[in-house]
C-alpha positions as CSV (number, residue, x, y, z in Angstrom):
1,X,-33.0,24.4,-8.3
2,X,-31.6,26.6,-4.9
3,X,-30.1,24.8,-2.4
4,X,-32.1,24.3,0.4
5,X,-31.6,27.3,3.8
6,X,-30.3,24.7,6.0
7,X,-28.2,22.9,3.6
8,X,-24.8,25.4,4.7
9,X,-26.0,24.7,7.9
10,X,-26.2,20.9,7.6
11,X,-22.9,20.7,6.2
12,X,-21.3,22.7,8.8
13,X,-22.5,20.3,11.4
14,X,-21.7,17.2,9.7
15,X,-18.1,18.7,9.0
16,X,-17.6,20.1,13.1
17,X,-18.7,16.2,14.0
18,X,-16.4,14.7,11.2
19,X,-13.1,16.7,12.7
20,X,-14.8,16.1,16.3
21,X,-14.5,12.6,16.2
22,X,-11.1,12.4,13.6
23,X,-9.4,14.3,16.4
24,X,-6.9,12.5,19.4
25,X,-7.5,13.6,22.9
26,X,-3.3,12.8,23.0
27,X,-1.2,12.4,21.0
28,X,0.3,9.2,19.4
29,X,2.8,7.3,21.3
30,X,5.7,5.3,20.4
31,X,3.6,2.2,20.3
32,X,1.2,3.8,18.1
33,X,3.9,4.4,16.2
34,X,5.2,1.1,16.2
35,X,2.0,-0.4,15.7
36,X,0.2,1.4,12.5
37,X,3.7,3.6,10.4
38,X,6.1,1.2,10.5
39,X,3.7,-0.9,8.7
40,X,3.2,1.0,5.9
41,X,7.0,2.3,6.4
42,X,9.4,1.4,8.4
43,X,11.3,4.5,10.0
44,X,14.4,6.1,8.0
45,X,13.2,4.3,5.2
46,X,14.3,7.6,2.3
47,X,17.5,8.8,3.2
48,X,18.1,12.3,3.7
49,X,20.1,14.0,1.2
50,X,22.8,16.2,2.6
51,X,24.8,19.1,0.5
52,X,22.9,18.5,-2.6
53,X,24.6,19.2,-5.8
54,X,22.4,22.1,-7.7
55,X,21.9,23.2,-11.2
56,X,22.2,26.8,-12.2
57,X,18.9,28.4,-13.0
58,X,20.1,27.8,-16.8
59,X,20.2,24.1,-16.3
60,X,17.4,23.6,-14.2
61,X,15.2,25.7,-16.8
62,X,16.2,22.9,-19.5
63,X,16.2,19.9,-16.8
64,X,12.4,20.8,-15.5
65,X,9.2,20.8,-16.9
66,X,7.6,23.8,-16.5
67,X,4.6,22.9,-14.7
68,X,7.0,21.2,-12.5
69,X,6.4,21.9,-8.6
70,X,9.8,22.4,-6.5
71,X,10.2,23.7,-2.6
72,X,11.6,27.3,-2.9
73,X,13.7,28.8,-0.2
74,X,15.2,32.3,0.4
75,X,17.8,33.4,2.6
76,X,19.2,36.8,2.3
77,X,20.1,37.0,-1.1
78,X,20.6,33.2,-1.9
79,X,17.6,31.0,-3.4
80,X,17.0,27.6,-4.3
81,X,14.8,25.0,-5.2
82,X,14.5,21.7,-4.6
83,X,12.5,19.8,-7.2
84,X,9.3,17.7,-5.7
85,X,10.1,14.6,-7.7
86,X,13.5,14.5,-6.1
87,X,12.1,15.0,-2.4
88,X,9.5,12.8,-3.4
89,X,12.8,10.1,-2.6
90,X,14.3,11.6,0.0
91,X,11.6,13.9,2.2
92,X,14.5,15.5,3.6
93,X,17.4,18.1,2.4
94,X,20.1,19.2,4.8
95,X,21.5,22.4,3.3
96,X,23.0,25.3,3.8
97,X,20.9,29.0,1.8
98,X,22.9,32.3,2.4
99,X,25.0,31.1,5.3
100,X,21.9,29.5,7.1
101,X,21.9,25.6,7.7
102,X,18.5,24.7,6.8
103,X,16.1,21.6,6.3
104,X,13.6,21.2,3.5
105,X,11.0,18.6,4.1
106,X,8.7,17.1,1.5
């Protein structure tokens, strides 16, 4: 059975109002904050993992799955990657990639 002309059209509207009424006029404040995250977790709850020991790509090969997701980075001619199930504990990676201090954030 086709779809109905207006149906893309209907959709489109109901979408615009959905993000319409989803969306702040400002932002959150710290009592927002305060109020609703620190319920569900409280603030510097996964500590930040700084100067990570790596694997070479030999090791890493054997240690991941092969489907397994990481956060890539390139600088220069340095790479790395930081495996998802490890940010998944710590959301943030202070590192350094070819001479650049960096951050990777999960």
């Amino acid at each position: 059975m086709p779809m109905p002309r207006a149906a893309p059209t209907i959709l489109s509207l109901v979408l615009a109002l959905s993000f319409a009424l989803s969306a702040r006029a400002e932002p959150l404040t710290e009592e927002d904050y305060d109020a609703n995250a620190r319920r569900v977790v409280p603030r510097d709850r996964f500590p930040v993992l700084f100067d990570p020991k790596l694997a070479s790509v030999a090791q890493a090969d054997k240690a991941l799955e092969d489907d397994e997701l990481v956060i890539g980075v390139t600088v220069g001619e340095e790479s790395k990657a930081y495996p998802v199930r490890v940010m998944g504990v710590h959301e943030l990676v202070n590192d350094v990639c070819g001479k650049v201090p960096i951050a990777a954030s999960w």
